[in-house]
PAFITOR-454499 format. One record per residue (C-alpha): residue number from 1; y, x, z; residue in one letter. Coordinates in nm, 4 decimals, m for minus. Last residue first. Layout:
// PAFITOR-454499
n, v, u, w, res
NUM, Y, X, Z, A;
...
// end
This chain:
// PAFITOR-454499
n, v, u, w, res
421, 0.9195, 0.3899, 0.0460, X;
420, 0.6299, 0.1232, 0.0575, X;
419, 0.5812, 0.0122, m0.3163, X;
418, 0.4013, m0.3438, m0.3400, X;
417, 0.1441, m0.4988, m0.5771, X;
416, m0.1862, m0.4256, m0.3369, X;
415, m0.1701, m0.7844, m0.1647, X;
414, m0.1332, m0.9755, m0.5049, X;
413, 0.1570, m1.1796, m0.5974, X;
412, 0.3187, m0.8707, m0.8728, X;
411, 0.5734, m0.5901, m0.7960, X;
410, 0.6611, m0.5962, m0.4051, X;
409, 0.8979, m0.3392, m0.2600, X;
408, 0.9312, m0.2597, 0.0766, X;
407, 1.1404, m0.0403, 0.2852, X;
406, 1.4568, m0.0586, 0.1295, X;
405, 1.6742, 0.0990, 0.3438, X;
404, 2.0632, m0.1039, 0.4916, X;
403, 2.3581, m0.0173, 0.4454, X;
402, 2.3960, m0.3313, 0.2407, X;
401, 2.6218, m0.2008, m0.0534, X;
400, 2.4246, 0.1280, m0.1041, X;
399, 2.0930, m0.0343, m0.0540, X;
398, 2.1598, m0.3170, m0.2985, X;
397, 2.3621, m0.0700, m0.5659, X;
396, 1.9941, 0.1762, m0.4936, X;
395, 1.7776, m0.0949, m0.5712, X;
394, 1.9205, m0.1881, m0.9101, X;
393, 1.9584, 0.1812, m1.0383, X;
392, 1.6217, 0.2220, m0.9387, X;
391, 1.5209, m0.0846, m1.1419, X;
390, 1.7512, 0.1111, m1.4372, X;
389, 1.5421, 0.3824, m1.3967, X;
388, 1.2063, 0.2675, m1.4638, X;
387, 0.9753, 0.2706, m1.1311, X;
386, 0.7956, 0.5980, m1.0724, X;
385, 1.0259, 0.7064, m0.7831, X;
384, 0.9508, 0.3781, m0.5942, X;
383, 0.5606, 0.4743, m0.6097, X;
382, 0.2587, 0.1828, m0.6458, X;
381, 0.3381, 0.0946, m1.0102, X;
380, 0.1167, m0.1313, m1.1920, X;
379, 0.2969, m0.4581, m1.2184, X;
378, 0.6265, m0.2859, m1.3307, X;
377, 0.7031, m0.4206, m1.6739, X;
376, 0.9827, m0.2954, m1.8380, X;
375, 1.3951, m0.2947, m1.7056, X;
374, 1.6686, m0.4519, m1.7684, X;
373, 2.0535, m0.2747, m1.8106, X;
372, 2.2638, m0.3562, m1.4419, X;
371, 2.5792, m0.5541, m1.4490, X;
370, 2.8436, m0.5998, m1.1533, X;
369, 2.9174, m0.9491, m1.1585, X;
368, 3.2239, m1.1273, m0.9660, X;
367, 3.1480, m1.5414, m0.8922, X;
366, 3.3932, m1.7499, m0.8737, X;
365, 3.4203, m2.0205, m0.5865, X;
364, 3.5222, m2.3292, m0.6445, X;
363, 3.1401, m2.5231, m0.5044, X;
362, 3.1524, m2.2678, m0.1890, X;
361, 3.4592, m2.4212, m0.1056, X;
360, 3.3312, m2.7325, m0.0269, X;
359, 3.0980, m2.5393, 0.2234, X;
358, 3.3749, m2.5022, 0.4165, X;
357, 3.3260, m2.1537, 0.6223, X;
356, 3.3351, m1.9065, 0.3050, X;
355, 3.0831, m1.6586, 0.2374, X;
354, 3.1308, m1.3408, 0.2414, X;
353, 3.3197, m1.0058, 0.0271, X;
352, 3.5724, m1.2743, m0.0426, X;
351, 3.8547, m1.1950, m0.2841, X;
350, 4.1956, m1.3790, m0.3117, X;
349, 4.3623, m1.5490, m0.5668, X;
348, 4.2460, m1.8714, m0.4404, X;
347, 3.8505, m1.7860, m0.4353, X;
346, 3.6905, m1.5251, m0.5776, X;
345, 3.3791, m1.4336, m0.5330, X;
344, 3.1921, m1.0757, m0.4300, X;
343, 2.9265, m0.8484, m0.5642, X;
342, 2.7250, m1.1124, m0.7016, X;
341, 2.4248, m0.9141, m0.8632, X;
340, 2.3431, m0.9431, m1.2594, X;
339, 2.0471, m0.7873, m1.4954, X;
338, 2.0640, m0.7494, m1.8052, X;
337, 1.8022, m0.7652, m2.1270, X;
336, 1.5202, m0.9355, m1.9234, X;
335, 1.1556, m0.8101, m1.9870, X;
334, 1.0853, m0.7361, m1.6167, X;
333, 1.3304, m0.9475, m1.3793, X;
332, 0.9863, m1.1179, m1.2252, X;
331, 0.8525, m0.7950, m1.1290, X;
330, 1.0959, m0.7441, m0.8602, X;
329, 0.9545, m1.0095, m0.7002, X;
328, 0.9899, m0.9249, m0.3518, X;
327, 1.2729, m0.6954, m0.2151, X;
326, 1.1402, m0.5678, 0.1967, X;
325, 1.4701, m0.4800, 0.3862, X;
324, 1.5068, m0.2805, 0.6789, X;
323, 1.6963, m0.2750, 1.0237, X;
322, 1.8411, m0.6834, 0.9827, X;
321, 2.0921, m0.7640, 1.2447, X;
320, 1.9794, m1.0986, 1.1844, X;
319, 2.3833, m1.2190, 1.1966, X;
318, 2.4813, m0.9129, 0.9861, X;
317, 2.2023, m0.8764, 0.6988, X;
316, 2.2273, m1.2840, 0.6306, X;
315, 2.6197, m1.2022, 0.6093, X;
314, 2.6143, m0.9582, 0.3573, X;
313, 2.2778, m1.1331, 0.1887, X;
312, 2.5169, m1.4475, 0.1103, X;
311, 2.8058, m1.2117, m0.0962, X;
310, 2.5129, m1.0123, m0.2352, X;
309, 2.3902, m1.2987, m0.3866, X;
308, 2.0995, m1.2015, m0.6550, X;
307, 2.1355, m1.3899, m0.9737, X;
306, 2.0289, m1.7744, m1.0205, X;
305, 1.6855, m2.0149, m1.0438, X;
304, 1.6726, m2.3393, m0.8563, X;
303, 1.3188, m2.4680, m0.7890, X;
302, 1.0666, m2.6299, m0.9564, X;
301, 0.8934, m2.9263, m0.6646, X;
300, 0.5902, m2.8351, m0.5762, X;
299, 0.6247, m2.9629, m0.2191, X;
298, 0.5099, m2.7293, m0.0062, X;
297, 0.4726, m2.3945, m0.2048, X;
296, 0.7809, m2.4875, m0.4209, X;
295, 0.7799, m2.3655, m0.7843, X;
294, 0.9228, m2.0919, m0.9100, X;
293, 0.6441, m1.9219, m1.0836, X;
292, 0.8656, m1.6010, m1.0981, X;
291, 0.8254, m1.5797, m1.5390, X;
290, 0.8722, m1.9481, m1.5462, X;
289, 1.1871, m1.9887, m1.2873, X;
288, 1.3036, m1.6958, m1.4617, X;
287, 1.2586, m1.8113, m1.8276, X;
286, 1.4091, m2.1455, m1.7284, X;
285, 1.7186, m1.9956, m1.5314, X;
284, 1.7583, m1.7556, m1.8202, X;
283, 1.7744, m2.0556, m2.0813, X;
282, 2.0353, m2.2591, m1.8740, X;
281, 2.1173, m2.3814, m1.5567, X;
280, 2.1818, m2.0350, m1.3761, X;
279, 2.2699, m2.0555, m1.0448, X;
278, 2.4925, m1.7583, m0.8912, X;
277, 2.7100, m1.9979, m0.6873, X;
276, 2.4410, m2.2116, m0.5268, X;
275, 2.5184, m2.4836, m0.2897, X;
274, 2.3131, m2.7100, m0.1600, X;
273, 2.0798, m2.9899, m0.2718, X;
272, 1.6751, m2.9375, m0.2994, X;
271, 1.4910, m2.6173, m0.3675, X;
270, 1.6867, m2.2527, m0.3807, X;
269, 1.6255, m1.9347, m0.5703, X;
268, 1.8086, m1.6121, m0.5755, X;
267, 1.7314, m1.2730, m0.7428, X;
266, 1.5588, m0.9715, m0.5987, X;
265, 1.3662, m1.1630, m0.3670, X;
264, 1.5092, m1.1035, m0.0402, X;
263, 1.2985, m1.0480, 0.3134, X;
262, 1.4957, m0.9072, 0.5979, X;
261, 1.2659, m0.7037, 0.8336, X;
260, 1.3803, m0.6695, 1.2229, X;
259, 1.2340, m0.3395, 1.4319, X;
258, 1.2956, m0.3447, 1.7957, X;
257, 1.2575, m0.6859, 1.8885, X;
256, 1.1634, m0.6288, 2.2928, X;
255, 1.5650, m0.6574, 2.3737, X;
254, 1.5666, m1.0513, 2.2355, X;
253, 1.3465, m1.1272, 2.5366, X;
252, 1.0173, m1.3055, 2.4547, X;
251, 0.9706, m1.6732, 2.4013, X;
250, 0.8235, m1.7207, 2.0525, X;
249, 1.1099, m1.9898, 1.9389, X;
248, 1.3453, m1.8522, 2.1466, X;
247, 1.3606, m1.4957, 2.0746, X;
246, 1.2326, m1.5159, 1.6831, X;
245, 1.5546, m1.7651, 1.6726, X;
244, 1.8094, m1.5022, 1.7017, X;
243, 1.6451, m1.3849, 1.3865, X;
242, 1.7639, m1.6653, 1.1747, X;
241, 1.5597, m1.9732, 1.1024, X;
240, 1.6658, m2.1012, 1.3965, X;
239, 1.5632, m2.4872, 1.3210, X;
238, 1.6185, m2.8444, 1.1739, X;
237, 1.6259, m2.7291, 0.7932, X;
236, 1.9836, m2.6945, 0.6417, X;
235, 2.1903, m2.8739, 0.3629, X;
234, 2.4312, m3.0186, 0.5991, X;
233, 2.5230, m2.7357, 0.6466, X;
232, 2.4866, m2.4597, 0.4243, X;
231, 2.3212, m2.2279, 0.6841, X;
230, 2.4403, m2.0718, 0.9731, X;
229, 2.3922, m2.3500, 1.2691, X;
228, 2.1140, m2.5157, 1.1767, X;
227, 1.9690, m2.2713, 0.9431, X;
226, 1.8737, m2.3391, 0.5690, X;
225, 2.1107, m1.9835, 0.4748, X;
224, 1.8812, m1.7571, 0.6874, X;
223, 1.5644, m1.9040, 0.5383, X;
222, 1.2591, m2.1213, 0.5536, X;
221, 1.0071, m1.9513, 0.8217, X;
220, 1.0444, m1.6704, 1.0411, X;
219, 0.6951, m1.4642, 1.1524, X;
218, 0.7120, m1.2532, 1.4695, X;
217, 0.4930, m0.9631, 1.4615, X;
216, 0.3189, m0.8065, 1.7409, X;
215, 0.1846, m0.4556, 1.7586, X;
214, m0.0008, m0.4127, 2.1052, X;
213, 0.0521, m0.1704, 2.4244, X;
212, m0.1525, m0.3408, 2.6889, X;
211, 0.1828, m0.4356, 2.8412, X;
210, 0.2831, m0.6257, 2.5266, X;
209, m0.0465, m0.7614, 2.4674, X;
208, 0.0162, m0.9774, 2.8114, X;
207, 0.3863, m1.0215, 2.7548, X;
206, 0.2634, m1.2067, 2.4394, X;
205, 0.0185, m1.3810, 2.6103, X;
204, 0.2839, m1.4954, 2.8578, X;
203, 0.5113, m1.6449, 2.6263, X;
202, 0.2218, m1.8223, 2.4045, X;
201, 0.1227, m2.0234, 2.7385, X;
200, m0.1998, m2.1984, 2.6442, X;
199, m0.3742, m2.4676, 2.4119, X;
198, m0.6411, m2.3121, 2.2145, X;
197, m0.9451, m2.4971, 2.3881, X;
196, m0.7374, m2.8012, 2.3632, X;
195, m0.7303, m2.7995, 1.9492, X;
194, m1.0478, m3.0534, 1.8740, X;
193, m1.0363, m3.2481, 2.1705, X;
192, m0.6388, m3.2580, 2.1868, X;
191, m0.6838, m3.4129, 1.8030, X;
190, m0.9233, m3.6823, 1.8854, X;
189, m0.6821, m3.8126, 2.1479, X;
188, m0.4253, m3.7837, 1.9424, X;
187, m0.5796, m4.0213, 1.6949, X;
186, m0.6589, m4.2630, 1.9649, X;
185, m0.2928, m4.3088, 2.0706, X;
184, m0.1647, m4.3506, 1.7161, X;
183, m0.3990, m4.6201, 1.6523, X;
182, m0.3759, m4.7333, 2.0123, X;
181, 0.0198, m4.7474, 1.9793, X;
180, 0.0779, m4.9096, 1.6525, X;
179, 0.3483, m4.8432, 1.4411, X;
178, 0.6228, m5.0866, 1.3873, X;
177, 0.6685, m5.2785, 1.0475, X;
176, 0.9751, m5.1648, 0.8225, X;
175, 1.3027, m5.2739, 0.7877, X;
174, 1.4804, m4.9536, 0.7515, X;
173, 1.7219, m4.8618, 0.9971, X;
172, 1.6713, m5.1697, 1.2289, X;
171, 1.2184, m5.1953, 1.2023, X;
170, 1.1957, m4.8009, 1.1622, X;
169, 1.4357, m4.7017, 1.4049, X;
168, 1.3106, m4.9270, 1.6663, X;
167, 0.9487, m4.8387, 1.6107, X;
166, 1.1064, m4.4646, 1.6901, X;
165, 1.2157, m4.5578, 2.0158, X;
164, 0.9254, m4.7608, 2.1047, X;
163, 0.7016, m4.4472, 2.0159, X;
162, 0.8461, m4.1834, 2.1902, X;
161, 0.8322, m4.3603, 2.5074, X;
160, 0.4925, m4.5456, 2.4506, X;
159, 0.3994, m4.1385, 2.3258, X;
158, 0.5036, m4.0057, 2.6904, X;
157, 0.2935, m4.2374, 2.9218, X;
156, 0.0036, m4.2337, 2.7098, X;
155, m0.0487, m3.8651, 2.6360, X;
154, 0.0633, m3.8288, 3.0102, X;
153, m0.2044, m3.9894, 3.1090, X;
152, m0.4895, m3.8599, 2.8952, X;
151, m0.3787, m3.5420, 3.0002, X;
150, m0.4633, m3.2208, 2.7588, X;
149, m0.2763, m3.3847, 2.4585, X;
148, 0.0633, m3.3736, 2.6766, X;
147, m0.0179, m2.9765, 2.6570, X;
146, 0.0835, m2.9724, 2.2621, X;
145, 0.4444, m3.1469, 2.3274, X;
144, 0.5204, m3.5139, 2.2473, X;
143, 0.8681, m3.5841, 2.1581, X;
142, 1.1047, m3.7988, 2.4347, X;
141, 1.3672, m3.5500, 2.5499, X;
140, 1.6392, m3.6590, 2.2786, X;
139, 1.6339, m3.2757, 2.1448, X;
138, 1.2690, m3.2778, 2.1105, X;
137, 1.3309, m3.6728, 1.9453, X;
136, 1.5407, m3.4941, 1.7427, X;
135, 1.3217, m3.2054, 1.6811, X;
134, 1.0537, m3.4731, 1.5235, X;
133, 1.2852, m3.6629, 1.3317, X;
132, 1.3878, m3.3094, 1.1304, X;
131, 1.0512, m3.1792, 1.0517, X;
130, 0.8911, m3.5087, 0.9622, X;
129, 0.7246, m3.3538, 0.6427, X;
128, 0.9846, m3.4867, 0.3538, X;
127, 1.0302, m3.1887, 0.2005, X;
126, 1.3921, m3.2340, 0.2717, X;
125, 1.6712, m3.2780, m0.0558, X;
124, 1.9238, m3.3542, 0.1198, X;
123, 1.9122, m3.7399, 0.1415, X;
122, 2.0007, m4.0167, m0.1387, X;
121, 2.0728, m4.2293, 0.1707, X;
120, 1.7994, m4.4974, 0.1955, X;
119, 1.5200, m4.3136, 0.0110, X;
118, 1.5626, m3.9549, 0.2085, X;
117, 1.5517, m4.2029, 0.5361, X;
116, 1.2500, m4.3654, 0.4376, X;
115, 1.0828, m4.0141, 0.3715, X;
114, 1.2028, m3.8446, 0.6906, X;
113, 1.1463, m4.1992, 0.9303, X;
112, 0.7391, m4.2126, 0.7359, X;
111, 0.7189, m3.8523, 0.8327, X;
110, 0.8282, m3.8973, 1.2480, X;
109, 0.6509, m4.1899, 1.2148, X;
108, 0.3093, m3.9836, 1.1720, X;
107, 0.3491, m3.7691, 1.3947, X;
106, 0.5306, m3.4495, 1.4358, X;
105, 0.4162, m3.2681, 1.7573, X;
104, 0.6781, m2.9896, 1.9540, X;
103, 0.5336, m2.6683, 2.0632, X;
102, 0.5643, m2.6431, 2.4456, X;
101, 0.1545, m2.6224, 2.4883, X;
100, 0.2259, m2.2499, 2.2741, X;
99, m0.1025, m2.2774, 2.0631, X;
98, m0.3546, m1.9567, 2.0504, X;
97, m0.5412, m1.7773, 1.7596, X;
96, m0.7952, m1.5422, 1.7958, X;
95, m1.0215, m1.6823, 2.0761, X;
94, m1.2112, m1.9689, 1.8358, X;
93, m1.0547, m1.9098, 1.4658, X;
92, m1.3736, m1.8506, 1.2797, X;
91, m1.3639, m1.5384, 1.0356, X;
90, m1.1918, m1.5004, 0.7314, X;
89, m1.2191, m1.7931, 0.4312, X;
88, m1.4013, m2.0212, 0.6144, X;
87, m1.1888, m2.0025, 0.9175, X;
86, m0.8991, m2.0045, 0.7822, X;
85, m0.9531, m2.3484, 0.5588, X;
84, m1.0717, m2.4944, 0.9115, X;
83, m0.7353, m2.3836, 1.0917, X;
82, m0.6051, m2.5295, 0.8106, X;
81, m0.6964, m2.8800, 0.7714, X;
80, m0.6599, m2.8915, 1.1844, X;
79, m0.2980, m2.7633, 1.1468, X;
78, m0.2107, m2.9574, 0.8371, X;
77, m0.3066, m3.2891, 1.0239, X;
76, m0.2160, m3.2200, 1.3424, X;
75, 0.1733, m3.1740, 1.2388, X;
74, 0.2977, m2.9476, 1.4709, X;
73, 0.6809, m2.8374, 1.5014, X;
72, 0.7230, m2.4738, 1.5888, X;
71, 0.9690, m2.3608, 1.8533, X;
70, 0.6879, m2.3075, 2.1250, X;
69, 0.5203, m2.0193, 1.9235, X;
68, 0.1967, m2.0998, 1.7106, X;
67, m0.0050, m1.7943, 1.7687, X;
66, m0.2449, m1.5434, 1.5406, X;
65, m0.4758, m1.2813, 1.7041, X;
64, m0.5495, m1.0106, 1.3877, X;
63, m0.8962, m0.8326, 1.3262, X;
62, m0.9695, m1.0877, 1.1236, X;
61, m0.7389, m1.0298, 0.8341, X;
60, m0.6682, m1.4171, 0.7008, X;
59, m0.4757, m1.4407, 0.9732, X;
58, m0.1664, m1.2939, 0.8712, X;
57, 0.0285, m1.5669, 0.7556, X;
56, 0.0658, m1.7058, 1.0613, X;
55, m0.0506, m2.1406, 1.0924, X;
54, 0.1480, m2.3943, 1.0086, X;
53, 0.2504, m2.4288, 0.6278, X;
52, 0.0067, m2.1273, 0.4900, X;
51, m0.0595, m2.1291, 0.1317, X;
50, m0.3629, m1.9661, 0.0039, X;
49, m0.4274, m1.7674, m0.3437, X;
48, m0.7471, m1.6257, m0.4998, X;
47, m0.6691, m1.3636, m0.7350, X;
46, m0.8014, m1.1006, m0.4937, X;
45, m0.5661, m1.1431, m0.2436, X;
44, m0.2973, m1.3589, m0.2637, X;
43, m0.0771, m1.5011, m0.0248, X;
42, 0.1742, m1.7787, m0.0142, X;
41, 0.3888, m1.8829, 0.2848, X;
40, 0.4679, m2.2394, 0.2637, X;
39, 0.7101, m2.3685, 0.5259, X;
38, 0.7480, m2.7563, 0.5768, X;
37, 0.4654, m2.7571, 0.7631, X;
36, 0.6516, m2.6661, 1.0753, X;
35, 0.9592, m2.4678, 1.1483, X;
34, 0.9851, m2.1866, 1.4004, X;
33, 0.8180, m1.8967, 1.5885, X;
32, 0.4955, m1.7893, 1.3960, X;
31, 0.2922, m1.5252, 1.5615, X;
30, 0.1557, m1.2583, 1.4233, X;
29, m0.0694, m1.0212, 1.7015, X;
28, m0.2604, m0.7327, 1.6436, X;
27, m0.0500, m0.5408, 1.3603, X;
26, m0.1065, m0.2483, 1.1304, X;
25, m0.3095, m0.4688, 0.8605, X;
24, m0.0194, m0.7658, 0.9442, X;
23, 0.2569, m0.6019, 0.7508, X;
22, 0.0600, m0.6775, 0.4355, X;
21, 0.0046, m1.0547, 0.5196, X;
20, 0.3864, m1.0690, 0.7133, X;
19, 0.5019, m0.9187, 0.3570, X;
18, 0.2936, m1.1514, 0.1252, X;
17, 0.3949, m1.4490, 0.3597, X;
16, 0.7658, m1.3564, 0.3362, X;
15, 0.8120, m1.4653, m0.0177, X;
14, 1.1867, m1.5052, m0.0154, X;
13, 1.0653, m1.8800, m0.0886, X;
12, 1.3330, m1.9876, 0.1939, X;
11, 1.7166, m2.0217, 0.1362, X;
10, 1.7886, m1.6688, 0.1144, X;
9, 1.7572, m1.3839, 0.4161, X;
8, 1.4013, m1.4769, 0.5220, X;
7, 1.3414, m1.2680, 0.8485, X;
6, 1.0147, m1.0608, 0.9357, X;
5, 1.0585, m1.0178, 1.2957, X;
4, 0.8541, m0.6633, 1.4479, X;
3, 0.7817, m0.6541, 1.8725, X;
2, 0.6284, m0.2790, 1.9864, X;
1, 0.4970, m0.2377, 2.3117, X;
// end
């Protein structure tokens, strides 16, 4: 058996989708293992493009099983819109793609309690999709799961729970009129018609391909640096986003991950609040944000533009225990005179080769450069030992100071744009 994680080792947008999609041509399973529809994997294949919030990346090759692992938060919405989208654009989902009955739902006041909240308290910046209400009440022990929709019983029994707690919230917190159950209650009803047929246990599939000797690939969402416990807190998503979570969120044992990918572009980007030492506000933060097509996948909102962190990626590469490393957008430093990494900060007279523990001080740090000439457009190169020299000059100081092979190398959004070396 053979278990692959494909990490994000930013703040999300590291552009994992392309790398699961390519990735996923040598796989038979993908199966996503955290987060909820506020991930948006892009990929592009013949100059159409499709986002994927919910659902694996890899499914639009269909010879590939996709799964929803039990850590994932559902919106029914998004999942039903897509599975359809999929469908018409590969081949029809029905006994190639499977739904952990653990997986957590996000309904519709868990949205209306992330949007009122963001409103009320200036927020952190969160896309707004329910994720974080939604594992709280998981957390609390009164969310809906996936196999509650397969008894009409336990549908009811479980969403008057959820529900009056959450009404509560709504009418104290924020002065706003209580859902109704039978709206609510009818809607999900609709929903377990349409998606019980793909309702099993994820974790025992998985063992189930394992023993017949299948690929499987475990798909991360956000990024290493938006995770619960490891990321800029408070400025975090409501999940593992780290490798350790690929073992909980999929259920398999952390010993069957052999082989863990850590995605980077090669510069940083960040949407919403947060930190970000190697930002850059002016001119060169435009023309990369432009030239990258920075713009968020979920919410369309233009993102933060700065110089690769190697301070950040130190740690991302420890705690994932990262094998390999697949560099997207490359292409998108073509045309720029120099090019900067973040070899360390400074910080009270001393130097830090990671990042500090209070996030205030990640706001007074300075940031040390090490400078690297630009490069020419790279769209069309498929070898790494064709690429200009001052690129390989780039890739070798990130390989050198990491430790850690460059497997992957992605030049331009479509499919065929990457370098394997």
């Amino acid at each position: 058996m053979s278990f692959t994680a494909v990490i994000g080792l930013q703040r999300g947008d590291e552009g994992k989708g392309k790398i699961v999609d390519y990735l996923a041509e040598k796989h038979d399973v993908v199966v996503r293992f955290q987060g909820g529809a506020n991930a948006g994997h892009t990929v592009s294949v013949g100059g159409k493009e499709f986002i994927f919030h919910i659902i694996p990346s890899g499914l639009l090759r269909p010879q590939v099983t996709g799964a929803i692992g039990a850590g994932v938060a559902v919106d029914p919405d998004v999942l039903m819109r897509e599975m359809e989208e999929v469908g018409k654009l590969s081949t029809p989902l029905d006994g190639r793609f499977w739904i952990d009955g653990r997986a957590q739902l996000v309904l519709p006041y868990h949205k209306a309690e992330d949007r009122w909240e963001e409103e009320l308290m200036g927020g952190i910046g969160t896309t707004r999709r329910g994720i974080g209400p939604a594992y709280r009440d998981r957390y609390y022990r009164i969310g809906l799961r996936a196999i509650d929709l397969l008894s009409s019983r336990s549908l009811e029994g479980r969403l008057r729970h959820s529900l009056d707690f959450n009404n509560q919230i709504l009418g104290a917190r924020y002065g706003k009129p209580p859902y109704d159950f039978h709206e609510i209650y009818e809607f999900l009803k609709g929903f377990g018609d349409r998606i019980g047929p793909f309702i099993r246990d994820v974790s025992v599939f998985l063992l189930e391909e394992a023993r017949k000797g299948k690929n499987i690939l475990l798909e991360g969402a956000q990024g290493s640096f938006l995770d619960i416990n490891f990321g800029t807190y408070p400025f975090v998503t409501s999940s593992h986003t780290i490798s350790g979570g690929a073992s909980v969120g999929a259920g398999v044992p952390p010993n069957a991950i052999k082989r863990i990918i850590g995605v980077t572009k090669a510069y940083t980007t960040r949407v919403g609040k947060g930190p970000f030492p190697t930002e850059l506000k002016g001119p060169e933060g435009d023309h990369l944000r432009e030239r990258g097509g920075e713009y968020g996948a979920t919410t369309g909102r233009p993102r933060r533009c700065g110089w690769l962190d190697l301070v950040a990626l130190r740690f991302s590469a420890w705690i994932n225990g990262i094998s390999e490393l697949a560099i997207t957008k490359l292409d998108s430093l073509a045309g720029m005179d120099v090019v900067k990494v973040a070899r360390s900060y400074s910080l009270g007279g001393k130097e830090l080769l990671y990042p500090p523990l209070d996030l205030s001080d990640w706001h007074n740090v300075k940031v040390n450069y090490e400078e690297f000439r630009g490069w020419g457009e790279i769209g069309s190169i498929r070898r790494r030992e064709d690429l200009p020299r001052e690129a390989k000059e780039y890739l070798n100081f990130i390989e050198d100071d990491l430790k850690i092979p460059i497997t992957y190398i992605s030049v331009g959004k479509e499919r065929d744009q990457i370098i394997v070396s």
